[in-house]
LOTOR-130674 format. One record per residue (C-alpha): residue number from 1; y, z, x. Coordinates in nm, 4 decimals. Example, Ala and Ser with C-alpha at 12.3 -4.5 7.8 and 13.67 -1.06 7.14 Angstrom:
% residues 2
+-----+----------+----------+----------+
!  nr !        y !        z !        x !
+-----+----------+----------+----------+
!   1 !  -0.4500 !   0.7800 !   1.2300 !
!   2 !  -0.1060 !   0.7140 !   1.3670 !
+-----+----------+----------+----------+
% end
This chain:
% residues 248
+-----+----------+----------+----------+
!  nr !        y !        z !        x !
+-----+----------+----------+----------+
!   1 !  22.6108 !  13.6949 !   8.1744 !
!   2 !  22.4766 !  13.8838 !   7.8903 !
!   3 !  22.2774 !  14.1392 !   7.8804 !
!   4 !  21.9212 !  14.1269 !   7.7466 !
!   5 !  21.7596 !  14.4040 !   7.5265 !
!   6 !  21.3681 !  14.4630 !   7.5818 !
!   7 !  21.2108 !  14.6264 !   7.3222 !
!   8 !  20.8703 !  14.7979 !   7.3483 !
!   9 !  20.6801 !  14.5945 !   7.0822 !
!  10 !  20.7916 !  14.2818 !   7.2495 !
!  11 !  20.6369 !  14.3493 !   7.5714 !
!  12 !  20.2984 !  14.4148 !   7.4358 !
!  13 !  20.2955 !  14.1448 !   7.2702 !
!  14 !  20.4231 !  13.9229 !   7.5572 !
!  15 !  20.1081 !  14.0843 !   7.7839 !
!  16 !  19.8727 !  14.0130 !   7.4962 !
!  17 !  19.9625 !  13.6949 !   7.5016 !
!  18 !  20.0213 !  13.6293 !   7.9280 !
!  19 !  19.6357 !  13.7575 !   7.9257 !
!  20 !  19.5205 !  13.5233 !   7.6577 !
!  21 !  19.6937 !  13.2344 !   7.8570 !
!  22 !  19.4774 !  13.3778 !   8.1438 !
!  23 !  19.1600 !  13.3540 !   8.0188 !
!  24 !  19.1737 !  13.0956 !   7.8214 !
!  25 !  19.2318 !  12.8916 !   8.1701 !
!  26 !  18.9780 !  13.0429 !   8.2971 !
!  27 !  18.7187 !  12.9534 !   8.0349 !
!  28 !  18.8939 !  12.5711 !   8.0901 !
!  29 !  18.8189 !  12.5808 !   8.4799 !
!  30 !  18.4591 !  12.7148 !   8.4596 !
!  31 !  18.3326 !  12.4447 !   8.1885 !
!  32 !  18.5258 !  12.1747 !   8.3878 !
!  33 !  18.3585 !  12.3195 !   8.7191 !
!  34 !  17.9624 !  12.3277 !   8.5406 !
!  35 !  18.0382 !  12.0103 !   8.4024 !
!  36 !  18.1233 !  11.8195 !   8.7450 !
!  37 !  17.7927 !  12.0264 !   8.8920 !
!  38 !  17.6094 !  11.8510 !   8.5993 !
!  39 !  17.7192 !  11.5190 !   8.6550 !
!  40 !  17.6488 !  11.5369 !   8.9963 !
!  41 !  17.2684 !  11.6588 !   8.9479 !
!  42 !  17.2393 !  11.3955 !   8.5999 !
!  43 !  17.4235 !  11.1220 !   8.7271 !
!  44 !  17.2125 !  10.8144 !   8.8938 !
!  45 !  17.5860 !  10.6897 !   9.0421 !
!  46 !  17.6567 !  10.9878 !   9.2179 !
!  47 !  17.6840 !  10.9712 !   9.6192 !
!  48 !  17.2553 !  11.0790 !   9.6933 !
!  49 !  17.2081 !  10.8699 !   9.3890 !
!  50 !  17.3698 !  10.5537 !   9.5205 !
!  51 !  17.2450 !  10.6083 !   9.8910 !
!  52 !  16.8632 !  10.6719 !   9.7404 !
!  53 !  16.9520 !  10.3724 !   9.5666 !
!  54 !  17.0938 !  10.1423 !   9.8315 !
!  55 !  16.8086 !  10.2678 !  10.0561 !
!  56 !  16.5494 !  10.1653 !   9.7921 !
!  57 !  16.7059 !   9.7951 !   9.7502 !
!  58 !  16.7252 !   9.7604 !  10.1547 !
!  59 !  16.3408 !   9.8266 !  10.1226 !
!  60 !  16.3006 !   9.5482 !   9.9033 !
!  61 !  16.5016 !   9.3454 !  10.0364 !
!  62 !  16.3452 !   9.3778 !  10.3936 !
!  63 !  16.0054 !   9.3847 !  10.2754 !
!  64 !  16.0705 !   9.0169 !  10.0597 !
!  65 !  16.2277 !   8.9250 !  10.3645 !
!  66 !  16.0282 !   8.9739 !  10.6196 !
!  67 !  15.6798 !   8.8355 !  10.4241 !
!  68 !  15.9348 !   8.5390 !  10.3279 !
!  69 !  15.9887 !   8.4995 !  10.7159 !
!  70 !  15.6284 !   8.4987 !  10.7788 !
!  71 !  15.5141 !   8.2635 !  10.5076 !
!  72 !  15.7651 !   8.0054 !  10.6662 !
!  73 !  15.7685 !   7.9930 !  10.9893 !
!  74 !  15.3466 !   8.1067 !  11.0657 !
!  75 !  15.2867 !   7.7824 !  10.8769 !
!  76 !  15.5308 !   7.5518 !  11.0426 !
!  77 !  15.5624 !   7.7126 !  11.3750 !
!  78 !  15.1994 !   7.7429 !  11.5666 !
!  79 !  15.2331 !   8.1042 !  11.5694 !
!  80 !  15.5630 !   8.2224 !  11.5934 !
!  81 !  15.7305 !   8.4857 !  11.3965 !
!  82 !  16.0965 !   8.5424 !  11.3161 !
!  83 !  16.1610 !   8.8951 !  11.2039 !
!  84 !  16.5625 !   8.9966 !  11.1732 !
!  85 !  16.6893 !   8.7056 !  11.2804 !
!  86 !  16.5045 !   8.7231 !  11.6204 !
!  87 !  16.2034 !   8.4881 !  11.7757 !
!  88 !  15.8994 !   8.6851 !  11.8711 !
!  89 !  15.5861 !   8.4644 !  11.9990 !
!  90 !  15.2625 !   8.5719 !  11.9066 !
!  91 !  14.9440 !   8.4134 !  11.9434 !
!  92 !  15.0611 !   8.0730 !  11.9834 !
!  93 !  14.7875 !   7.7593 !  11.9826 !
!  94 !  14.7287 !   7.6111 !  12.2537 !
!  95 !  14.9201 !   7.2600 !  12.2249 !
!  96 !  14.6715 !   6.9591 !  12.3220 !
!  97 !  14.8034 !   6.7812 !  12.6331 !
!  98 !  14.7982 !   6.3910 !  12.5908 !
!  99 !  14.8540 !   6.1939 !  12.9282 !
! 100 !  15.0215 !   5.8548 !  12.8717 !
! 101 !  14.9082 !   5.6159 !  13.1645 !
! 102 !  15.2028 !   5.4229 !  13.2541 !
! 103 !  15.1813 !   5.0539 !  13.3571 !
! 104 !  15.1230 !   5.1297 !  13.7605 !
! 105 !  14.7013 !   5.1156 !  13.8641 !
! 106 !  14.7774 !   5.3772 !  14.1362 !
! 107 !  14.8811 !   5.6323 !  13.8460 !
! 108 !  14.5874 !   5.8725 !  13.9139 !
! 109 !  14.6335 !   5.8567 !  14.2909 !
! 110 !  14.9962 !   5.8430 !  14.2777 !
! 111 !  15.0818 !   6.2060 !  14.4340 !
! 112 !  14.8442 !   6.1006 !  14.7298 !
! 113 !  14.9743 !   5.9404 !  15.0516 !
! 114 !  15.0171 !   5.5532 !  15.0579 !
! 115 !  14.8441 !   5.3345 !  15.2037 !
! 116 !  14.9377 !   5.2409 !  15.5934 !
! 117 !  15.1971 !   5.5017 !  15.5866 !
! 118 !  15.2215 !   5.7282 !  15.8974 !
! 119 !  15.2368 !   6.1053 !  15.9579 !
! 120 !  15.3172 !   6.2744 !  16.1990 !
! 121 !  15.0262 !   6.5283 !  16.2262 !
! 122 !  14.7348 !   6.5425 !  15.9732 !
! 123 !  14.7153 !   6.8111 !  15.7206 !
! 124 !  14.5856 !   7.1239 !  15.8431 !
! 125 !  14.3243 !   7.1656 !  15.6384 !
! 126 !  14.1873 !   6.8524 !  15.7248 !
! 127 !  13.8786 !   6.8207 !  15.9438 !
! 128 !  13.8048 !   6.5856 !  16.2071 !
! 129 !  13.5164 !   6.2973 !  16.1446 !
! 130 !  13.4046 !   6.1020 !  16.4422 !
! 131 !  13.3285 !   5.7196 !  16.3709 !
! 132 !  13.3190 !   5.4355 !  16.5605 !
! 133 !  13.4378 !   5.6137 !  16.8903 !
! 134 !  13.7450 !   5.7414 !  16.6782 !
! 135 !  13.8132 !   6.0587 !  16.5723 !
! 136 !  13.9518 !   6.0097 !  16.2060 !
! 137 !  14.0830 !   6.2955 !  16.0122 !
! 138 !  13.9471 !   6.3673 !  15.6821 !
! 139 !  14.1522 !   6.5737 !  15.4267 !
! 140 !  14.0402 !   6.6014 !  15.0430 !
! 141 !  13.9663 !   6.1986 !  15.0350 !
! 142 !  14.2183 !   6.0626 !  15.2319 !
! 143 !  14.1617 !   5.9370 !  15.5762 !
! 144 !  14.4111 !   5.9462 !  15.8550 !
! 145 !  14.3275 !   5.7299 !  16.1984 !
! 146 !  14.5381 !   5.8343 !  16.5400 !
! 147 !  14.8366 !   5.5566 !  16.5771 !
! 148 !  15.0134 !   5.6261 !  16.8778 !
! 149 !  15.1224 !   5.9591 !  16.9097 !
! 150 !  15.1045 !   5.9952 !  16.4908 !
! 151 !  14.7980 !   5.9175 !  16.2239 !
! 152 !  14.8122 !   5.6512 !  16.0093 !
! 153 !  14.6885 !   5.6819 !  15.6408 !
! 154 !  14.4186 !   5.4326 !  15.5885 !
! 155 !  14.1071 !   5.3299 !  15.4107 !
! 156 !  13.7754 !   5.4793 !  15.3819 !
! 157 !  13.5855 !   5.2761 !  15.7056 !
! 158 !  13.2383 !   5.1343 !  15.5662 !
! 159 !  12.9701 !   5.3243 !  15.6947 !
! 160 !  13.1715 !   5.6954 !  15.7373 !
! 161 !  13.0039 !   6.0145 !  15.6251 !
! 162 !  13.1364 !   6.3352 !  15.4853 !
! 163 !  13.0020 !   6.5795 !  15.3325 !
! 164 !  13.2314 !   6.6758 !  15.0380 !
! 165 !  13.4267 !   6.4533 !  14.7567 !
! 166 !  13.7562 !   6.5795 !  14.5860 !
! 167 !  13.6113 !   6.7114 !  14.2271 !
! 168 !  13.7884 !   6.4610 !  14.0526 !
! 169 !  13.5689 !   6.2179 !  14.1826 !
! 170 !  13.3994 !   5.9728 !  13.9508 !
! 171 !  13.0235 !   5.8761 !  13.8965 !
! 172 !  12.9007 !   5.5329 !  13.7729 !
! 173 !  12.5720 !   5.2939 !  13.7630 !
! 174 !  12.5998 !   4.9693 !  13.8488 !
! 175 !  12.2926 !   4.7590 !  13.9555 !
! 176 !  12.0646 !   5.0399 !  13.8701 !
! 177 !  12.2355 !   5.2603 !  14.1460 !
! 178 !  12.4993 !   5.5580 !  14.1387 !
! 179 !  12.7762 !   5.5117 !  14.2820 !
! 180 !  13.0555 !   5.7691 !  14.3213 !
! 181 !  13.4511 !   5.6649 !  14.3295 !
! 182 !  13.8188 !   5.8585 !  14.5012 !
! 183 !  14.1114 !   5.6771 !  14.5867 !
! 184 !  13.9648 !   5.3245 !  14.6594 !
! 185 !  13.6406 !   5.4494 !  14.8363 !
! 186 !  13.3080 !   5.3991 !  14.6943 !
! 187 !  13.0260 !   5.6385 !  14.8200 !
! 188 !  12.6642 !   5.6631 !  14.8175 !
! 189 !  12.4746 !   5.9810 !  14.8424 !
! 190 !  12.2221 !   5.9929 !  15.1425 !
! 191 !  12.0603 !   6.2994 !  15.3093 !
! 192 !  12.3149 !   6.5399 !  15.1921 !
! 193 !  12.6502 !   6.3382 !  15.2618 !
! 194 !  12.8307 !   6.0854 !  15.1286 !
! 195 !  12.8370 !   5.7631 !  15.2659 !
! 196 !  13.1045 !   5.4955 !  15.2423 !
! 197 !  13.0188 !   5.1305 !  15.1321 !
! 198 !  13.1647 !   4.7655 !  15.0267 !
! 199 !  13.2601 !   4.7993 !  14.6883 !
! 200 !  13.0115 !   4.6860 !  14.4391 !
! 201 !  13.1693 !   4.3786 !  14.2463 !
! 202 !  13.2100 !   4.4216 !  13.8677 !
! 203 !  13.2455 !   4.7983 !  13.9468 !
! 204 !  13.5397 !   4.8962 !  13.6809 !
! 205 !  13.7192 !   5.1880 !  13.7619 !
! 206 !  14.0641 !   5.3571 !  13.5900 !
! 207 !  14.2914 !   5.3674 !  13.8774 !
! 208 !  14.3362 !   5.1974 !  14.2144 !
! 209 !  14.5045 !   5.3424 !  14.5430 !
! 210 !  14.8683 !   5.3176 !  14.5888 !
! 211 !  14.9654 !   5.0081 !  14.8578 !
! 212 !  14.8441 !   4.7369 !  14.6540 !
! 213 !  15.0095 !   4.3489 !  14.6206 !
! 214 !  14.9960 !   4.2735 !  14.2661 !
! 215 !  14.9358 !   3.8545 !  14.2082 !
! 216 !  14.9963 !   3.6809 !  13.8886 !
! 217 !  14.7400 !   3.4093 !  13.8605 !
! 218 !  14.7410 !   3.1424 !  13.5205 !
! 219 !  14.8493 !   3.4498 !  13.3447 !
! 220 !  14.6052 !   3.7214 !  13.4734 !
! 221 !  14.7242 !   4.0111 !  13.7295 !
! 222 !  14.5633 !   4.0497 !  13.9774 !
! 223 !  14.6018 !   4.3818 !  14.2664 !
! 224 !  14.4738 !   4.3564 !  14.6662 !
! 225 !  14.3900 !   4.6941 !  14.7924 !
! 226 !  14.1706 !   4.7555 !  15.0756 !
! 227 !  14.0719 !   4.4300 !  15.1169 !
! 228 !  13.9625 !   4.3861 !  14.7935 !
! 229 !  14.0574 !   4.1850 !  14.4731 !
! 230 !  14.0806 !   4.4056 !  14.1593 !
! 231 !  14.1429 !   4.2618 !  13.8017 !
! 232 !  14.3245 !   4.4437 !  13.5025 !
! 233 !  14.0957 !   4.4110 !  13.2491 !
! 234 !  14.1098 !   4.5706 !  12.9066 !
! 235 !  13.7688 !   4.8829 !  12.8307 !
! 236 !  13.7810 !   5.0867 !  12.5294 !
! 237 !  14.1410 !   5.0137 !  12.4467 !
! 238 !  14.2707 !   5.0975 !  12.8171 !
! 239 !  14.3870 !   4.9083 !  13.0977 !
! 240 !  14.0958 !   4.9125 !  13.3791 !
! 241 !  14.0397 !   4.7827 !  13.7017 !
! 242 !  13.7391 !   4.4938 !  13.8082 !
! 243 !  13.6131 !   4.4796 !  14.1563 !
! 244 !  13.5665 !   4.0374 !  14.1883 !
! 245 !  13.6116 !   3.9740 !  14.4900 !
! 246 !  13.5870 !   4.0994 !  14.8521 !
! 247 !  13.8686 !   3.9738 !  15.0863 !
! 248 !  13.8223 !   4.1143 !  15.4253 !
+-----+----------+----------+----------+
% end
């Protein structure tokens, strides 16, 4: 290996030039480093930039979705309001109930007891209504007579007096007097009661108690309930019922 000569000139020159190297870096670093601070404060793409950003379109996005949300479904809906994906009910009309009849007469009567059938005790909030030397049971317009050691649904007898009708009751004139209707039972009011008698004939009323024998006579129906003959006949576009005839 050979041996290397240093001479004094040379390594002043060689520090001159090791501490221009130096600072020249230096200078390189520092406008790199203000230059990256820069972009970051100038630049719209920069991380707070593009989260102010993304923030800002959610915003709009939210905003034109939710009123879009509204608009659609307030319209369609009745009331109800879909906001983020999820059903929340407010305010919501009241829907209009519309009761088809079907093609049985008993259909207003048909969730009370049928005719004939037997219980084996009355209802307990029936009260007892002495007639004839019997003690019938009276319970919201339906009668119940003893029968054996059991009560026996059965019609209203002529004559009977309570002194309270079920509210759905119905009033009607006929012969210039009033006449009030439950379940097959036709009722005059006298001195504070209500007293049972024959069915008027031509009386038309909407429903019919549940028992009946339906007849089919040269094409018209015909229904026995009671002891009386009723006749489908057609009033204001619905299927009524015609008192013609009293049987027994």
């Amino acid at each position: 290996m050979k041996a290397m000569h240093i001479q004094a000139n040379a390594s002043v020159e060689g520090g001159s030039q090791s501490k221009m190297s130096f600072f020249t870096f230096a200078l390189i670093v520092g406008v790199g480093i203000s230059t990256s601070f820069l972009g970051v404060a100038q630049n719209p793409h920069s991380d707070r930039g593009r989260g102010d950003d993304d923030r800002g379109r959610k915003e709009k996005y939210d905003k034109h979705d939710k009123g879009r949300g509204y608009d659609r479904y307030d319209n369609n809906r009745g009331g109800d309001r879909y906001d983020n994906r999820k059903v929340v009910v407010v305010n919501r009309r009241p829907q209009t109930t519309v009761v088809y009849r079907n093609n049985t007469p008993n259909w207003r009567y048909a969730s009370l007891p049928r005719r004939n059938s037997v219980v084996n005790v009355a209802p307990s909030t029936s009260i007892s209504v002495s007639f004839g030397g019997i003690n019938f049971r009276y319970n919201n317009g339906v009668y119940y007579r003893p029968y054996q050691n059991t009560y026996m649904v059965t019609p209203a007898p002529i004559g009977i007096r309570v002194r309270y009708l079920p509210r759905e009751h119905r009033v009607f004139n006929l012969y210039n007097h009033s006449y009030h209707y439950y379940n097959g039972a036709y009722y005059e009011y006298q001195n504070n009661d209500y007293v049972v008698v024959p069915p008027p004939v031509g009386a038309l009323v909407e429903s019919i108690p549940d028992g009946y024998e339906k007849l089919q006579v040269n094409g018209d129906t015909y229904y026995i309930v009671d002891g009386v003959q009723y006749r489908a006949v057609l009033q204001n576009g619905e299927i009524w019922y015609e008192v013609i005839k009293i049987i027994g």
